[in-house]
N, CA, C and O atoms as a Tinker XYZ file with bonds, in Angstrom:
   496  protein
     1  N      0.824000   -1.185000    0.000000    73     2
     2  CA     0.000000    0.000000    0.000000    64     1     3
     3  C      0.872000    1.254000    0.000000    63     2     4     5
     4  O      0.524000    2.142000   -0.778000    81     3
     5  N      1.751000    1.421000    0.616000    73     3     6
     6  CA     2.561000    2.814000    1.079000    64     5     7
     7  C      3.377000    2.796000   -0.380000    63     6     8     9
     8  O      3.510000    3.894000   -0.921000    81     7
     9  N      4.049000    1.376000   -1.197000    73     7    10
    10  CA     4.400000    1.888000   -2.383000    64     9    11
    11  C      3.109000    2.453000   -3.478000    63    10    12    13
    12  O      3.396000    3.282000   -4.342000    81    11
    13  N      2.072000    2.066000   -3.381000    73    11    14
    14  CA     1.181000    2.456000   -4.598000    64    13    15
    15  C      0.977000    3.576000   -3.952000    63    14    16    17
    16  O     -0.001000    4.011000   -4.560000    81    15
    17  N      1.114000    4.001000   -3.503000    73    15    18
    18  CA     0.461000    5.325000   -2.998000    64    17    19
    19  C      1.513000    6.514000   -2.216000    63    18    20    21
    20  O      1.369000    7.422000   -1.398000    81    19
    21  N      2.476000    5.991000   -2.895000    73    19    22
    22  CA     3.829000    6.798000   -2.629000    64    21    23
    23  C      4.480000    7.159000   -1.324000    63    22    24    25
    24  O      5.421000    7.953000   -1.301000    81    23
    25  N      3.898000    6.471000    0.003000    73    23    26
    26  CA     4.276000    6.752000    1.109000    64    25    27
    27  C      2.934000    6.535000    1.624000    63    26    28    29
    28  O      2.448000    7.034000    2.639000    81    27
    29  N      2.585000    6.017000    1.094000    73    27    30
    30  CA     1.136000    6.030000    2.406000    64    29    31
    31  C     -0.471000    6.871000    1.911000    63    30    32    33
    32  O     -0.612000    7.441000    0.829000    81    31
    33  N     -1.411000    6.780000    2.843000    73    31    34
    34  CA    -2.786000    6.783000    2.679000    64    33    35
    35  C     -2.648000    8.246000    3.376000    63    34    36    37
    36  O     -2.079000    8.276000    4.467000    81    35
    37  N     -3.203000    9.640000    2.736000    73    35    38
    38  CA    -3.690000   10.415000    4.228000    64    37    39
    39  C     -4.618000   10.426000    5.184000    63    38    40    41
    40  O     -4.912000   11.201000    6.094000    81    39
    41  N     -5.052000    9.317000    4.756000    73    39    42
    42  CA    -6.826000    9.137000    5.822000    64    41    43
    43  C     -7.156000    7.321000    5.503000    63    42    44    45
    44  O     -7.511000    6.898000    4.403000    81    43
    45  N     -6.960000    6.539000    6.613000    73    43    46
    46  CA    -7.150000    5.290000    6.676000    64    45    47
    47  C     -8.366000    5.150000    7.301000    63    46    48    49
    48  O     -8.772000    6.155000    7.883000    81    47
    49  N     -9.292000    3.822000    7.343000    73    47    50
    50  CA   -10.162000    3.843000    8.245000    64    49    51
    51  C    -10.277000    2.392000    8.577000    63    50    52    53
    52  O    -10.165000    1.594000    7.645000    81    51
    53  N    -10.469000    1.989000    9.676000    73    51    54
    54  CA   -10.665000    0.360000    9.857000    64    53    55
    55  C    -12.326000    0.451000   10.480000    63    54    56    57
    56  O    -12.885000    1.372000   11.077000    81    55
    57  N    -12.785000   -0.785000   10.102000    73    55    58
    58  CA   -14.439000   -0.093000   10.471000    64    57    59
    59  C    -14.933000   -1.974000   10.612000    63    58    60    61
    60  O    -16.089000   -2.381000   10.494000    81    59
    61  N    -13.786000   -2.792000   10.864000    73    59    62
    62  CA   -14.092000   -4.253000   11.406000    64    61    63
    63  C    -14.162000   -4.567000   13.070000    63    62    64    65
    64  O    -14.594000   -5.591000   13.599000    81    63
    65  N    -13.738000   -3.659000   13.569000    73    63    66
    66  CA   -13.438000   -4.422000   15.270000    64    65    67
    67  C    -12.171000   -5.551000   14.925000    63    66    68    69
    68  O    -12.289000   -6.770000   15.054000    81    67
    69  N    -11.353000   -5.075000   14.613000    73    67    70
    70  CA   -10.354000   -6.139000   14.442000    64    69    71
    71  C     -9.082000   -5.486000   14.854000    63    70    72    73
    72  O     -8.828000   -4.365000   14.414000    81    71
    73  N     -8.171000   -6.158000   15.750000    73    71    74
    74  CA    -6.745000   -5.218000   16.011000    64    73    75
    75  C     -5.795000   -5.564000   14.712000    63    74    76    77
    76  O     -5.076000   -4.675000   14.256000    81    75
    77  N     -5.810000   -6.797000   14.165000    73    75    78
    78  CA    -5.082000   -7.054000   13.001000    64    77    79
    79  C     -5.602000   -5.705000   12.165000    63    78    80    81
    80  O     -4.855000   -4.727000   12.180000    81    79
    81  N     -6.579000   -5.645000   11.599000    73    79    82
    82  CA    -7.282000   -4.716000   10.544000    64    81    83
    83  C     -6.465000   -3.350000   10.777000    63    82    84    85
    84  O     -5.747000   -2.862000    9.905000    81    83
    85  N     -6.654000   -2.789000   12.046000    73    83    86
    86  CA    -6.595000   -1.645000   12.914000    64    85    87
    87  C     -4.568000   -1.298000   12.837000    63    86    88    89
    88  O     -4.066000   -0.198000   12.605000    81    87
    89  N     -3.855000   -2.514000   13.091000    73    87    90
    90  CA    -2.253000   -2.427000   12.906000    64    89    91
    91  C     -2.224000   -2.520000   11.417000    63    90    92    93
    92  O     -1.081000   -2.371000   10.986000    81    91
    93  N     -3.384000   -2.777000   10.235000    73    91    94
    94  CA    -3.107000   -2.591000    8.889000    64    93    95
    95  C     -2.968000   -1.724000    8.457000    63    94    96    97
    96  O     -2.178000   -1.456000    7.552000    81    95
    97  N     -3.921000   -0.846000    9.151000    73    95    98
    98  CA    -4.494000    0.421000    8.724000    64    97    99
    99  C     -3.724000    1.523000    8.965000    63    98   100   101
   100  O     -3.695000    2.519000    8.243000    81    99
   101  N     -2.894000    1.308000   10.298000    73    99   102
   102  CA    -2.052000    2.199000   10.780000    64   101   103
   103  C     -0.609000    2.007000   10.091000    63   102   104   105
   104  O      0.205000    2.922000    9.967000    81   103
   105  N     -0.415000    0.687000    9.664000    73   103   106
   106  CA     0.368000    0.393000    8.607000    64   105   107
   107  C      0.747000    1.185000    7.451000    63   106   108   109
   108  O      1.829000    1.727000    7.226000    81   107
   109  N     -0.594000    1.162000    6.568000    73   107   110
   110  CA    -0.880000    1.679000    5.903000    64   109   111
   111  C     -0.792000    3.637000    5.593000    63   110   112   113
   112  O     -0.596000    4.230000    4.532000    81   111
   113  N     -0.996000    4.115000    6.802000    73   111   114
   114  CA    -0.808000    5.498000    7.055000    64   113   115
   115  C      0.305000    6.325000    6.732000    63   114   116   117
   116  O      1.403000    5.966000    7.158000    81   115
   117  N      0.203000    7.620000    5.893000    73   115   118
   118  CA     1.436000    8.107000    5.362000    64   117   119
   119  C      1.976000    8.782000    6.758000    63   118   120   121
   120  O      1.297000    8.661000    7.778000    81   119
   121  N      3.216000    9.493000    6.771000    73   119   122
   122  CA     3.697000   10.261000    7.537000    64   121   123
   123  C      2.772000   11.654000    7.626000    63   122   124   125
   124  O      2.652000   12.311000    6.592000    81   123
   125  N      1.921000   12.244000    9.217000    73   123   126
   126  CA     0.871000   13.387000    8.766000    64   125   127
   127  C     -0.080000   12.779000    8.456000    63   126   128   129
   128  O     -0.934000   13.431000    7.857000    81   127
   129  N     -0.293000   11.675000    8.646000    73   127   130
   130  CA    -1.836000   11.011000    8.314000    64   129   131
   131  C     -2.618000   10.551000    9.192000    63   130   132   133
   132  O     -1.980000   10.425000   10.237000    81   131
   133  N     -3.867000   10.175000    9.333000    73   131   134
   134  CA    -4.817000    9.802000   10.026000    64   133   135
   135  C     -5.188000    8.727000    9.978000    63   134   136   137
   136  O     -5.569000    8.435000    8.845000    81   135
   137  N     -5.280000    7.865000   10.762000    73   135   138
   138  CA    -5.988000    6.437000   10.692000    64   137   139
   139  C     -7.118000    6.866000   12.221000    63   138   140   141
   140  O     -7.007000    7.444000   13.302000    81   139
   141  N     -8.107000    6.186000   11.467000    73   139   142
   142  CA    -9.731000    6.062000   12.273000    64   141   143
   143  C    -10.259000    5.006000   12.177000    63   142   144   145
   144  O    -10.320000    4.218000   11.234000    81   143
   145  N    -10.917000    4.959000   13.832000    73   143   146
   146  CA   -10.845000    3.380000   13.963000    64   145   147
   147  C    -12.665000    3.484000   14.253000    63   146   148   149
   148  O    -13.006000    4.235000   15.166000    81   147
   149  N    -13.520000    2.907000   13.653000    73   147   150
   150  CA   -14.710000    3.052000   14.290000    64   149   151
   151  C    -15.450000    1.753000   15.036000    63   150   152   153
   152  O    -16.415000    1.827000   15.797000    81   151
   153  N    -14.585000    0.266000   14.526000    73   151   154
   154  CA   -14.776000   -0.510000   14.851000    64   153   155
   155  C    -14.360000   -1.142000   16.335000    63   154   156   157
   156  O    -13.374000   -0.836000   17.004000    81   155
   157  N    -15.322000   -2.042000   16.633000    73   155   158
   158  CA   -15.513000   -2.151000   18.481000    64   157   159
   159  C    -14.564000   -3.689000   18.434000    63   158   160   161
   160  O    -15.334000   -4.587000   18.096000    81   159
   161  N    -13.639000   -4.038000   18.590000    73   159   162
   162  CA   -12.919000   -5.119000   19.275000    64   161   163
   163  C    -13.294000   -5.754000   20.437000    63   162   164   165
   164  O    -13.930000   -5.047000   21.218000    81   163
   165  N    -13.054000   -7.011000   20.805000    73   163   166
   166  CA   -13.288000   -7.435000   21.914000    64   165   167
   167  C    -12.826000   -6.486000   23.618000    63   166   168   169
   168  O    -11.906000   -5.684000   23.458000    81   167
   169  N    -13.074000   -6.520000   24.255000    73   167   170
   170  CA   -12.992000   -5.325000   25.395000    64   169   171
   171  C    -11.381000   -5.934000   26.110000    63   170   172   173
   172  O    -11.009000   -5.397000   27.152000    81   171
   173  N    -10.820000   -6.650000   25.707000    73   171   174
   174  CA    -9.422000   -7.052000   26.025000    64   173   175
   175  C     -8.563000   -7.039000   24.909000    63   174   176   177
   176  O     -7.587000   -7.789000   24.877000    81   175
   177  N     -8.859000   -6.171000   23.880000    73   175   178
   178  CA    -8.184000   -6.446000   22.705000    64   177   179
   179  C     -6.890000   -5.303000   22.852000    63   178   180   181
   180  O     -7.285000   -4.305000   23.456000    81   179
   181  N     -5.702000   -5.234000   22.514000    73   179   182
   182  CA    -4.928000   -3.737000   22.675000    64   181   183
   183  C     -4.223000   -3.668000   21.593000    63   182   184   185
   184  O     -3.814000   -4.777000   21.250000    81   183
   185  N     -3.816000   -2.545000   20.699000    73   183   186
   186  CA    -2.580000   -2.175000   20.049000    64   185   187
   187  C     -1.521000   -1.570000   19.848000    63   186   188   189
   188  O     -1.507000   -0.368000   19.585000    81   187
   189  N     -0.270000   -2.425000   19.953000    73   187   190
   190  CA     0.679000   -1.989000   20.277000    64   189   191
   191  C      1.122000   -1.033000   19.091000    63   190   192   193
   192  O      1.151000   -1.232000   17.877000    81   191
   193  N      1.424000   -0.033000   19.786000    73   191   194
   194  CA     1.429000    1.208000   19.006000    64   193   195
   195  C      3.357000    2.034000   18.812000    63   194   196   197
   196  O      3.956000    2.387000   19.829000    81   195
   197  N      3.806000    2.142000   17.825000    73   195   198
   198  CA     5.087000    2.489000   18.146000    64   197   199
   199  C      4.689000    4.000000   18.583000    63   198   200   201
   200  O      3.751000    4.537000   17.994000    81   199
   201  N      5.242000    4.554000   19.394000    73   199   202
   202  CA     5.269000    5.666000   19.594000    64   201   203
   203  C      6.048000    7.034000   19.164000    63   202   204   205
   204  O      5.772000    8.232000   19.225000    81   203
   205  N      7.436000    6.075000   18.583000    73   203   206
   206  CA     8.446000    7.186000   17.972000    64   205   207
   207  C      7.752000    7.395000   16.372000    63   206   208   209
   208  O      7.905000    8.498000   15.847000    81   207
   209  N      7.091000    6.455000   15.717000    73   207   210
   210  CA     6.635000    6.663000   14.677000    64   209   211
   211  C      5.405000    7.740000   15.343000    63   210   212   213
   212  O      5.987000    8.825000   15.363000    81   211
   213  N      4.501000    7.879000   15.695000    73   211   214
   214  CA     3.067000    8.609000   16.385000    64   213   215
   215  C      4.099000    9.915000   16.329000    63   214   216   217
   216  O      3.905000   10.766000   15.461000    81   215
   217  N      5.258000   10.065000   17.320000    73   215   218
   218  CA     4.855000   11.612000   17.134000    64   217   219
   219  C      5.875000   11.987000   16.404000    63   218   220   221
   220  O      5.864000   13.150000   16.001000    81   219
   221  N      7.122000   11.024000   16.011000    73   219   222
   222  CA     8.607000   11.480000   14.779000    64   221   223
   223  C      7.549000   11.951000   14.191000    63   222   224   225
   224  O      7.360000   13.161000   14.319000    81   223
   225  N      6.258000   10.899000   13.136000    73   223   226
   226  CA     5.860000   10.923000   11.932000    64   225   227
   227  C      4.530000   12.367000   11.695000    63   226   228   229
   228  O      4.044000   12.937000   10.718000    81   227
   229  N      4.304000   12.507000   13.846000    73   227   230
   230  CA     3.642000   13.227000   13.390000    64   229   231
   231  C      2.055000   12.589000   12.821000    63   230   232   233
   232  O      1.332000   13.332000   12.157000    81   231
   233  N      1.667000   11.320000   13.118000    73   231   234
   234  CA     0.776000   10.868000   12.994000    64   233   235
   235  C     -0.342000   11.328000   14.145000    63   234   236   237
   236  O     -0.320000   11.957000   15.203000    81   235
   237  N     -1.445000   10.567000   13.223000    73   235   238
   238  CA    -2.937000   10.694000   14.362000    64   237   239
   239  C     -3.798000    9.520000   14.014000    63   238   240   241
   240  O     -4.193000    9.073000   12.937000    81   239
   241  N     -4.015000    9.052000   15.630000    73   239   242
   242  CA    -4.848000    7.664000   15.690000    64   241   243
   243  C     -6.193000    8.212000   16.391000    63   242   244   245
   244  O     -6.270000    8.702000   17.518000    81   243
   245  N     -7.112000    8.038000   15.575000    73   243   246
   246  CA    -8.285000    8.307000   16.431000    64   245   247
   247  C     -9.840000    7.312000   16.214000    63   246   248   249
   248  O    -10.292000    6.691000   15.252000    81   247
   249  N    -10.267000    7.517000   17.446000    73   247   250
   250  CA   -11.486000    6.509000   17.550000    64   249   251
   251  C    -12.896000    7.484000   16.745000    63   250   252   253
   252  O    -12.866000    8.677000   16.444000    81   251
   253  N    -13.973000    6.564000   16.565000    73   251   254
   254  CA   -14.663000    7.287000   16.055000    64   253   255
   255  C    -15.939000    6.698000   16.637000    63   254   256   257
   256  O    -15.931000    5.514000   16.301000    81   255
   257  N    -16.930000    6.933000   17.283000    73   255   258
   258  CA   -18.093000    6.133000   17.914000    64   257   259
   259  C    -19.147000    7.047000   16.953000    63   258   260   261
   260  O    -19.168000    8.185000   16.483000    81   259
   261  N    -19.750000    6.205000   16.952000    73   259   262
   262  CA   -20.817000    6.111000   15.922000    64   261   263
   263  C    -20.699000    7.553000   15.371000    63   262   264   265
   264  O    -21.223000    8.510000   15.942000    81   263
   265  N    -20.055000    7.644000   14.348000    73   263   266
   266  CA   -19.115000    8.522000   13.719000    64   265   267
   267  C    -19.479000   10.356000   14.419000    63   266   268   269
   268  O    -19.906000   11.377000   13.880000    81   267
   269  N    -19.052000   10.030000   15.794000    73   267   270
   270  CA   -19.759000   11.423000   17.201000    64   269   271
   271  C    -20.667000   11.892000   15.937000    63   270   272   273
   272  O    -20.248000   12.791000   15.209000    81   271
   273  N    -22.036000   11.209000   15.666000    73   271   274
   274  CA   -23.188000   11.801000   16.057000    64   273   275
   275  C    -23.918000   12.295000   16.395000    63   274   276   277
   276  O    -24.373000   11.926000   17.478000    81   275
   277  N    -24.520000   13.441000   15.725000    73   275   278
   278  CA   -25.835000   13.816000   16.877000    64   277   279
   279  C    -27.360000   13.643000   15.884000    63   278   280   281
   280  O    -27.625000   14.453000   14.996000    81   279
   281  N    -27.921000   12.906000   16.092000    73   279   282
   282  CA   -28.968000   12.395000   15.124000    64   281   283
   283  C    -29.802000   13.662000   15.088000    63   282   284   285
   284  O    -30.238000   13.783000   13.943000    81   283
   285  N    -30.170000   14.574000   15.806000    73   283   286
   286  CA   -31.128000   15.769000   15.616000    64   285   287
   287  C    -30.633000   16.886000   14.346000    63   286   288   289
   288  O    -31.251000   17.745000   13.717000    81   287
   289  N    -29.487000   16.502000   14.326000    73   287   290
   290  CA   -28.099000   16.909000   13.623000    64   289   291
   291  C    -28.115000   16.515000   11.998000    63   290   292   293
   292  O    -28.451000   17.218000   11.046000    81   291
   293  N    -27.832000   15.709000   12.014000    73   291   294
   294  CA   -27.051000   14.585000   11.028000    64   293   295
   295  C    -28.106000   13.841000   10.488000    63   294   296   297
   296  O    -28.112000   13.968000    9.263000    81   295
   297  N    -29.059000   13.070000   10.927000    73   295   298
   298  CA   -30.408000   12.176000   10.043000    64   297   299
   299  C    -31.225000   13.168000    8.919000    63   298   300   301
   300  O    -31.637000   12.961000    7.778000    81   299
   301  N    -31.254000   14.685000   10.082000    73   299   302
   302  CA   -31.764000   15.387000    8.120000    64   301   303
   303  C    -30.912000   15.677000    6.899000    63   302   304   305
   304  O    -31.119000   15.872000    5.702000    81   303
   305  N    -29.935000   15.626000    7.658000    73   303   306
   306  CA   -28.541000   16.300000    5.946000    64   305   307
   307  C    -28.362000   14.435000    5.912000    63   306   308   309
   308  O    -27.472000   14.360000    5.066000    81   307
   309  N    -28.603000   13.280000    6.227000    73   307   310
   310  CA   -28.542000   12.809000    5.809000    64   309   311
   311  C    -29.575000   11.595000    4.855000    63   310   312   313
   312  O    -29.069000   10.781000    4.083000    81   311
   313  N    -30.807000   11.686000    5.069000    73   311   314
   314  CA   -32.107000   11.825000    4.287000    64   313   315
   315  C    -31.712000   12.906000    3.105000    63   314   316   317
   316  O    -31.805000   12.643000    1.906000    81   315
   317  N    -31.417000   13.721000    3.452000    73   315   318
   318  CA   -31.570000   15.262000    2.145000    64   317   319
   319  C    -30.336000   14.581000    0.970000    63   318   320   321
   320  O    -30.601000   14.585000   -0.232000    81   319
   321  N    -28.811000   13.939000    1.562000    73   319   322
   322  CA   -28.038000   13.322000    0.830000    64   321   323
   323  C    -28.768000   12.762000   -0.400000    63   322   324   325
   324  O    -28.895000   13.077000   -1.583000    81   323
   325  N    -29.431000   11.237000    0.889000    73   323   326
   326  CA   -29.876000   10.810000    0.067000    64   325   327
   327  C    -31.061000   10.182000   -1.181000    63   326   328   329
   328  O    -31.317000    9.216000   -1.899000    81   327
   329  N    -31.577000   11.766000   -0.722000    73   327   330
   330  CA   -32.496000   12.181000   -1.988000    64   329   331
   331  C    -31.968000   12.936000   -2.816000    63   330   332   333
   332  O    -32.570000   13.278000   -3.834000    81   331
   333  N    -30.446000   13.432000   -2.464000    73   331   334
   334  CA   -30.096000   14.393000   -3.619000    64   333   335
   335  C    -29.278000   12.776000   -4.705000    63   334   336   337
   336  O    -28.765000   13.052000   -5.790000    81   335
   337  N    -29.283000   11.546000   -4.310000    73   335   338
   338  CA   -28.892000   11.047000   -4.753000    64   337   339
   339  C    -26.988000   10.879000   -4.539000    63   338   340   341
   340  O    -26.221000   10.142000   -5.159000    81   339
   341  N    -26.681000   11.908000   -3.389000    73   339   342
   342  CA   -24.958000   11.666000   -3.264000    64   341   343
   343  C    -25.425000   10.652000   -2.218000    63   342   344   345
   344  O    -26.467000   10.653000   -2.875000    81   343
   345  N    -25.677000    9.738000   -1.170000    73   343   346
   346  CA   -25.164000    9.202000   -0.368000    64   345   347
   347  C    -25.992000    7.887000   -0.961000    63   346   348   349
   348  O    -27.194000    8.082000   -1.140000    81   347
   349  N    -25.536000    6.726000   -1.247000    73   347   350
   350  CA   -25.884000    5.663000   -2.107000    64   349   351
   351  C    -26.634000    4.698000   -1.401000    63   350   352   353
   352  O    -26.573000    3.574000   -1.900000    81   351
   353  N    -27.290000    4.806000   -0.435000    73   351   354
   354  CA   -27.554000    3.770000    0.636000    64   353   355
   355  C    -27.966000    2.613000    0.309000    63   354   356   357
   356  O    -27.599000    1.575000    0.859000    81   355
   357  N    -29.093000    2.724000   -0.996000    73   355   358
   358  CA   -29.402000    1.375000   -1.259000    64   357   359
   359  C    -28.419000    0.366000   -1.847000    63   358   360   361
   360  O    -28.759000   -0.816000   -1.791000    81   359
   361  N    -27.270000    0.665000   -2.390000    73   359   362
   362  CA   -25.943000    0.035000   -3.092000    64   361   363
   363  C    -25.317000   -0.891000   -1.851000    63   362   364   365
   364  O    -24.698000   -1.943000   -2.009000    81   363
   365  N    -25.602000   -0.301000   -0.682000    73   363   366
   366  CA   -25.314000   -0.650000    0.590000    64   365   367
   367  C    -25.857000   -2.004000    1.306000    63   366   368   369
   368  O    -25.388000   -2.679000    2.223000    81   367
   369  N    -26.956000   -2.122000    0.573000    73   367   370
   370  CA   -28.312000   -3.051000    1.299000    64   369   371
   371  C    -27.938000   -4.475000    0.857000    63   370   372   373
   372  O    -27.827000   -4.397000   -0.366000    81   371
   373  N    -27.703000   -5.668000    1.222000    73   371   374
   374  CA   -27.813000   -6.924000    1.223000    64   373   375
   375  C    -29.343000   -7.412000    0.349000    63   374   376   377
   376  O    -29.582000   -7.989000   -0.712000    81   375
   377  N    -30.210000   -6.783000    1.528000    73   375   378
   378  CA   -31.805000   -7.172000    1.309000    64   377   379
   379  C    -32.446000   -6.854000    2.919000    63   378   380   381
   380  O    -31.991000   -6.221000    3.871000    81   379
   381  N    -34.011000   -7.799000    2.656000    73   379   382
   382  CA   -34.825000   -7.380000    3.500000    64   381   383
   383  C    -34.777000   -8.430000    4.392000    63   382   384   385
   384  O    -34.281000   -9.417000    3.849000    81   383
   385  N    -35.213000   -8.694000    5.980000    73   383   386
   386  CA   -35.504000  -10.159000    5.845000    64   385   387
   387  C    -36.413000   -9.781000    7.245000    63   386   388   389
   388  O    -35.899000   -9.081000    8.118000    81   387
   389  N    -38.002000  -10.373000    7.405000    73   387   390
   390  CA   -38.476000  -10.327000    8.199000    64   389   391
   391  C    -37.872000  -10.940000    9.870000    63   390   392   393
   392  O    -37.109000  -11.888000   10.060000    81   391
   393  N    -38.448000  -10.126000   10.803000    73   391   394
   394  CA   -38.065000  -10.088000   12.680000    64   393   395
   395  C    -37.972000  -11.683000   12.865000    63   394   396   397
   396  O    -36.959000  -12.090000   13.434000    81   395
   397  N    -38.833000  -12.539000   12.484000    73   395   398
   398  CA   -38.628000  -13.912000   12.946000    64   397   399
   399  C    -37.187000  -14.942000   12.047000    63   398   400   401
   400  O    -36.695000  -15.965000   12.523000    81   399
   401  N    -36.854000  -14.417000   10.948000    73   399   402
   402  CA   -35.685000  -14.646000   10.537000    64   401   403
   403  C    -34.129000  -13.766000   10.500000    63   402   404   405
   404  O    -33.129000  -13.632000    9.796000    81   403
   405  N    -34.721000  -13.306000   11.767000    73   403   406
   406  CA   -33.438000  -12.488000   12.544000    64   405   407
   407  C    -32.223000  -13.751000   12.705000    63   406   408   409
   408  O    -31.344000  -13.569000   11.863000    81   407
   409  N    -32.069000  -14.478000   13.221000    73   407   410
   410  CA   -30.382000  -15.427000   13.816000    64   409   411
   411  C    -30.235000  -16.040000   12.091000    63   410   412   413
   412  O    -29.080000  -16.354000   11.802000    81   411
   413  N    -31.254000  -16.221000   10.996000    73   411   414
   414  CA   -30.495000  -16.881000   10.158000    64   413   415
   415  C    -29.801000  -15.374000    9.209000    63   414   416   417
   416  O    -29.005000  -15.416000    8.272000    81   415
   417  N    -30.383000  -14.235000    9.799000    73   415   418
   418  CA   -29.602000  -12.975000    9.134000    64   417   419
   419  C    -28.306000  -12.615000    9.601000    63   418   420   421
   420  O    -27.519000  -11.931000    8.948000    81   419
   421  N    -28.048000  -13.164000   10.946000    73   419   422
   422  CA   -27.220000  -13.084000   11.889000    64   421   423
   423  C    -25.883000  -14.067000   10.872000    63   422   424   425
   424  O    -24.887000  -13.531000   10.387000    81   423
   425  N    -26.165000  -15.307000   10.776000    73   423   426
   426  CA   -25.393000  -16.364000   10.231000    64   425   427
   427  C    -24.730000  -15.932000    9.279000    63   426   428   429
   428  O    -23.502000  -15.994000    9.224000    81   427
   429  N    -25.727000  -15.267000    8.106000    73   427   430
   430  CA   -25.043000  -14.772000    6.695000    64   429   431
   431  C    -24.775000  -13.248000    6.973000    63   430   432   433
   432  O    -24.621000  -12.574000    5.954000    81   431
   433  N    -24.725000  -12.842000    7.714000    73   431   434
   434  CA   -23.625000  -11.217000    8.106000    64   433   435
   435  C    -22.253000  -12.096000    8.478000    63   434   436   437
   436  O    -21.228000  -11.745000    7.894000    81   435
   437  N    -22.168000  -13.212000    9.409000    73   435   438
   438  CA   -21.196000  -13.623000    9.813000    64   437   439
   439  C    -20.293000  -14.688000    9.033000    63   438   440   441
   440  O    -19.114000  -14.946000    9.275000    81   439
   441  N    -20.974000  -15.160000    8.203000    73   439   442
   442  CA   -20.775000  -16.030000    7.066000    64   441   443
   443  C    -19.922000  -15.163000    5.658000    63   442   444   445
   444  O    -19.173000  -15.683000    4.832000    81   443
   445  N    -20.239000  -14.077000    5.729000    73   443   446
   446  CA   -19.886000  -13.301000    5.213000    64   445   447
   447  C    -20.756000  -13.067000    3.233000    63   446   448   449
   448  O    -20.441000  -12.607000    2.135000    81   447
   449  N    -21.728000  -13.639000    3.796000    73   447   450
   450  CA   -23.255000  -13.621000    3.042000    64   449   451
   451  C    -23.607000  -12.664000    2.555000    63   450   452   453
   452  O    -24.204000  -12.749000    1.482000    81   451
   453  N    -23.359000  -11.308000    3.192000    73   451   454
   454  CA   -24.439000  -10.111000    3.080000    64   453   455
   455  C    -23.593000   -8.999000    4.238000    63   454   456   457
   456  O    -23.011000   -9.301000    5.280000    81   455
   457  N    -23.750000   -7.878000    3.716000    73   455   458
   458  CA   -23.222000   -6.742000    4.202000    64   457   459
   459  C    -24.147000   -6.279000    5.122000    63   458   460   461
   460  O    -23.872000   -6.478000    6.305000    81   459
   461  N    -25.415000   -5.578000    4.796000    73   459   462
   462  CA   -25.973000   -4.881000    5.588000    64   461   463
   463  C    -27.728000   -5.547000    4.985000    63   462   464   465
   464  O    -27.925000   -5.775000    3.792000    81   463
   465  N    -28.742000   -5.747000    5.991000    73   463   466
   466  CA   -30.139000   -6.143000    6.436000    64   465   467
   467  C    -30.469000   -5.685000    6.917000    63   466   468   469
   468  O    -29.954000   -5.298000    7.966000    81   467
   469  N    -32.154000   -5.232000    6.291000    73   467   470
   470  CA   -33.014000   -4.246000    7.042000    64   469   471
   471  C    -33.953000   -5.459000    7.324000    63   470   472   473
   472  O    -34.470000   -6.287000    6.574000    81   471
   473  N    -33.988000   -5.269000    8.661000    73   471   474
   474  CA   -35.367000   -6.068000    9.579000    64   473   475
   475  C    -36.294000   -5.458000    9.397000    63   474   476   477
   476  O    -36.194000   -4.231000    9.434000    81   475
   477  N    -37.410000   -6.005000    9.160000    73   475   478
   478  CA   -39.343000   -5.387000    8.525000    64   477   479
   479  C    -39.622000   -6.033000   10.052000    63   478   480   481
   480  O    -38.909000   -6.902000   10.553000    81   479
   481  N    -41.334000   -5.164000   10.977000    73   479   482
   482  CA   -41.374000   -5.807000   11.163000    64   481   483
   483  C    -42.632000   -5.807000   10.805000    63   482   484   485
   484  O    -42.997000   -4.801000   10.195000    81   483
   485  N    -43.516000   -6.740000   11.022000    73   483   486
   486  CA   -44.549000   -6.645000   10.614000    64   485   487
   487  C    -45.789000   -6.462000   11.764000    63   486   488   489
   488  O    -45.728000   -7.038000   12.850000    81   487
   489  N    -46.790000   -5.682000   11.421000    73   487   490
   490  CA   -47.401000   -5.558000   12.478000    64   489   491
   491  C    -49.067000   -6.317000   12.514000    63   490   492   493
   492  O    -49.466000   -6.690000   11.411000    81   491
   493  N    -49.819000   -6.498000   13.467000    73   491   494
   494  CA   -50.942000   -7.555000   13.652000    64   493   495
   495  C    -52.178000   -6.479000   12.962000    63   494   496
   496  O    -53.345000   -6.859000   12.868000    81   495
């Protein structure tokens, strides 16, 4: 990566919960660059981080929780996106799959089946 891209990425993002992914990504990072981590790891997970590279290079590692949100905020510019047609959401979508076939939606997210499922639910 750092040769195709002549030294590195200026903006990495890892978005698996994975520390492998997360030491790729930071891998990956030019000198002055950013790697963002939004993904949740196991709660004992750590990465060992060089530190003379962080501040020689002048790097930045940062977390991102649900990308600091504020939905009162952010859900209308992001509806308005995507009716202006820039934010692609449906390209995004796996499919549909009704509330009682929730764990076999579970299987093929983890199976690596399907990206993203919208649960319907249905009402009486």
């Amino acid at each position: 990566m750092r040769k195709l891209t002549n030294g590195g990425a200026d903006f990495v993002f890892e978005m698996a919960g994975s520390v492998r992914a997360l030491d790729a990504a930071w891998r990956m990072t030019r000198r002055g660059g950013t790697t963002v981590t939004a993904g949740l790891p196991p709660p004992d997970a750590a990465l060992p981080v060089n530190v003379v590279s962080l501040v020689g290079e002048e790097r930045t590692l940062k977390g991102s929780y649900i990308g600091t949100c504020v939905p009162s905020r952010d859900i209308p510019r992001y509806v308005a996106l995507y009716r202006q047609g820039r934010l692609p959401v449906d390209r995004l979508m796996s499919g549909r799959i009704p509330l009682d076939q929730i764990n076999e939606g579970f299987d093929r997210l983890h199976a690596g089946q399907v990206v993203r499922q919208i649960v319907t639910f249905e009402t009486a």
